[in-house]
C-alpha positions as CSV (number, residue, x, y, z in Angstrom):
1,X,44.9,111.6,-77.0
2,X,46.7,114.2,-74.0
3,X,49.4,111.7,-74.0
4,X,50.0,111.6,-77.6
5,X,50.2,115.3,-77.8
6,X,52.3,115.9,-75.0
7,X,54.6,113.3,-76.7
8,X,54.9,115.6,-79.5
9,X,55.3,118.6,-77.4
10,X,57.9,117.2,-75.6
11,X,59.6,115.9,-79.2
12,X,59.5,119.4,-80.5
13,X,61.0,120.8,-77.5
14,X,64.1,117.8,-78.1
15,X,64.5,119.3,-81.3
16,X,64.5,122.6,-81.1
17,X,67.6,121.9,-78.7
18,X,69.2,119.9,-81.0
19,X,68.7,122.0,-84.0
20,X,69.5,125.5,-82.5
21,X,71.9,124.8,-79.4
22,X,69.9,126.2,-77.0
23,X,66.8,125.0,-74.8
24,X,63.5,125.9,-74.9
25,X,64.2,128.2,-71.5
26,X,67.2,129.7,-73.0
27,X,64.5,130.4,-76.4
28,X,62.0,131.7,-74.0
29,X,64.5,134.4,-71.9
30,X,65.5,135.6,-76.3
31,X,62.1,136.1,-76.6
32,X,61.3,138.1,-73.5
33,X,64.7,140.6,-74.4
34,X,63.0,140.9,-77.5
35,X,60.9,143.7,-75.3
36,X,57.9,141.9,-77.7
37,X,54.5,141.1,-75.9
38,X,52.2,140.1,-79.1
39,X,52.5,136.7,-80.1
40,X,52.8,137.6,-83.6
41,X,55.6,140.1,-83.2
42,X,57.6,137.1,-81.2
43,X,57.3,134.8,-84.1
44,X,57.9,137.1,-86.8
45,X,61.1,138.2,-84.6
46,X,62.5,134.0,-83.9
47,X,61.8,133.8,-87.8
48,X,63.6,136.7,-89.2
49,X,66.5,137.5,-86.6
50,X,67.2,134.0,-85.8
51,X,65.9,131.5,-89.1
52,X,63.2,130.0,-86.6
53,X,60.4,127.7,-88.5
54,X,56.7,128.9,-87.9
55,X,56.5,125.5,-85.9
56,X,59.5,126.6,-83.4
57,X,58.4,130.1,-83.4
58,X,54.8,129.9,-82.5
59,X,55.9,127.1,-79.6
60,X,58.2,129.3,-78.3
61,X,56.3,132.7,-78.2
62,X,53.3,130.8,-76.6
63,X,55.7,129.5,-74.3
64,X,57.1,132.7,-73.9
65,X,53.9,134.4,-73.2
66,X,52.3,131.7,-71.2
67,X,55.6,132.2,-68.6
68,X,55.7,136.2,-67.9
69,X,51.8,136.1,-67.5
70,X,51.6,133.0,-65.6
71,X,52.7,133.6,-61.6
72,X,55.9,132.0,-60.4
73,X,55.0,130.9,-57.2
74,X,52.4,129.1,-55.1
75,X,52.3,132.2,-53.2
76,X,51.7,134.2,-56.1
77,X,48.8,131.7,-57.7
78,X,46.7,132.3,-54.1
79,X,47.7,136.3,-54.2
80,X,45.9,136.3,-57.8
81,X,42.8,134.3,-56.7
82,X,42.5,136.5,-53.6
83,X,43.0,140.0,-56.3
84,X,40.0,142.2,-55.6
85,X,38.7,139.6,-53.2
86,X,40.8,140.8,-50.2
87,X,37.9,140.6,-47.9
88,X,37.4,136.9,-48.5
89,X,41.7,136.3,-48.1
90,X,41.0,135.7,-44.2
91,X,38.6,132.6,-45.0
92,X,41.4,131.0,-47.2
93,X,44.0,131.6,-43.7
94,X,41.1,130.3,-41.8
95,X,40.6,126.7,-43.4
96,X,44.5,126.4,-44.6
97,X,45.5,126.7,-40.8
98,X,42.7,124.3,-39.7
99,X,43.5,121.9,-42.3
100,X,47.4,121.7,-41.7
101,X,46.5,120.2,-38.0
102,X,45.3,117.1,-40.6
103,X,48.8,115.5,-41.2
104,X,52.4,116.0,-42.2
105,X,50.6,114.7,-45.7
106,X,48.6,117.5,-46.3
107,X,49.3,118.9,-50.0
108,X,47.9,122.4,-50.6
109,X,47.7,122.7,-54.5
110,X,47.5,126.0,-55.7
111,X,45.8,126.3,-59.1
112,X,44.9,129.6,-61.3
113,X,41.7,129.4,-60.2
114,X,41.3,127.3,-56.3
115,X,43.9,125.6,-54.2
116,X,43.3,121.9,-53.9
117,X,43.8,120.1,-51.0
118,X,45.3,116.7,-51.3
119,X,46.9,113.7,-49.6
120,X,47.3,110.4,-51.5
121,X,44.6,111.9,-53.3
122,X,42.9,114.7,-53.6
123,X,40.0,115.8,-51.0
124,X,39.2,118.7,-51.4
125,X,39.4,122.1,-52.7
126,X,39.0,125.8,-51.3
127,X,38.2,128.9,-54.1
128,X,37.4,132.5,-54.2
129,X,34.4,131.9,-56.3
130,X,32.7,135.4,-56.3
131,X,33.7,138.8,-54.1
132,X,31.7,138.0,-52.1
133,X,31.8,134.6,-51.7
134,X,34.6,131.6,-50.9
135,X,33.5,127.9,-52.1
136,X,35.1,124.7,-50.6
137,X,34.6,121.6,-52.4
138,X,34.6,118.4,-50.3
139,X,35.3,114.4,-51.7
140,X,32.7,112.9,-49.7
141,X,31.0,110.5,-51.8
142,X,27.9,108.5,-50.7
143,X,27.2,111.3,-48.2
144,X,23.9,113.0,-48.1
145,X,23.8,116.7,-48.9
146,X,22.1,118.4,-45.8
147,X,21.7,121.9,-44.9
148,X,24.9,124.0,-45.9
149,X,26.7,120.7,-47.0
150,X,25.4,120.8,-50.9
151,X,26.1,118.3,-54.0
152,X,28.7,120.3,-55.6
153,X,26.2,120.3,-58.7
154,X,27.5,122.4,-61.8
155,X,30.1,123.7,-59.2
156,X,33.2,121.9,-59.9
157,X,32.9,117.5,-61.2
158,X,36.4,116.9,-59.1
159,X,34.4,117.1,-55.3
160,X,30.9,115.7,-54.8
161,X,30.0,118.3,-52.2
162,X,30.3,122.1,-51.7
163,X,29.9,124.6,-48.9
164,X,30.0,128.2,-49.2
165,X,31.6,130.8,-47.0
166,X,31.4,134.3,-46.8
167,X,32.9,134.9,-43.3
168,X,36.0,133.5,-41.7
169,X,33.4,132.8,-38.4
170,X,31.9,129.7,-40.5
171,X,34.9,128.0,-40.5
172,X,33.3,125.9,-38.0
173,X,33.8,122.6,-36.5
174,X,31.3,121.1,-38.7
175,X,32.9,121.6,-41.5
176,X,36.7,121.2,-40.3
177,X,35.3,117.4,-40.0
178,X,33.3,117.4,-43.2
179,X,36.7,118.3,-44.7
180,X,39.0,115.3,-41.9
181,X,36.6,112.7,-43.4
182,X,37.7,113.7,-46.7
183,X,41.1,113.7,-45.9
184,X,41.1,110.4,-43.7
185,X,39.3,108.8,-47.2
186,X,42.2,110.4,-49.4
């Protein structure tokens, strides 16, 4: 079903080219120099000023929308997870540095929500999960949950185990191999 609909996405994008001259990005910067934020104020404007369909418009102001909020960099995604969680930003430094030492094929992910660490596949994942409170999710199936090392539960489906931090100090070499294992498995 995903593929089907972004087979349609990525038709309606085609076609707005090829019916207005310009591409969706081109669309998109129109709609920001509108100086509209609402979505309905962007379509009303791509229908009126420029003889857009509902279809086109409403694409493009989501589009539109979904770009100026959305952050531009990787950088920036880990600066918004770490917002109002400064305190837990040295934990994220902690692991990332530790992790590098893994390989040349170490992928750090960043998502809106956790960074996910990933080689062929993907091993784990590190997230601010409260302000108090930095989870990292570790692929280590058919391993035993013991002490701090915990099924990752309702936590997040994409890791089968979870550990939780709330101080750069337990960054610890226990868990640096929890995480190699992963990796060496990825």
């Amino acid at each position: 079903m995903t593929d089907k609909v972004e087979a349609a996405a990525q038709t309606m994008i085609e076609n707005l080219e090829k019916k207005t001259g310009k591409s969706l990005d081109q669309w998109i910067a129109i709609a920001r120099a509108s100086g509209f934020e609402k979505h309905g104020q962007i379509v009303k404007y791509l229908k009126t000023e420029h003889g857009f369909t509902h279809g086109f418009a409403n694409m493009v102001s989501i589009k539109a929308r979904e770009t100026a909020a959305s952050p531009k960099t990787a950088d920036d995604l880990v600066d918004n997870q770490y917002s109002g969680k400064e305190s837990l930003r040295p934990i994220y430094d902690t692991l990332t540095a530790a992790i590098a030492q893994f390989g040349d094929d170490v992928v750090l992910a960043p998502k809106k929500a956790y960074v996910s660490l990933r080689r062929n596949k993907q091993f784990g994942l590190i997230q601010p999960s409260t302000k108090t409170r930095v989870d990292v999710g570790i692929n280590l199936k058919g391993m035993d949950a013991d002490g701090r090392l915990e099924k990752s539960g309702s936590f997040n489906s994409m890791v089968s185990h979870r550990v939780r931090l709330t101080s750069p100090d337990e960054v610890n070499e226990e868990l640096i191999n929890w995480l190699h294992q992963a990796y060496d498995a990825a």
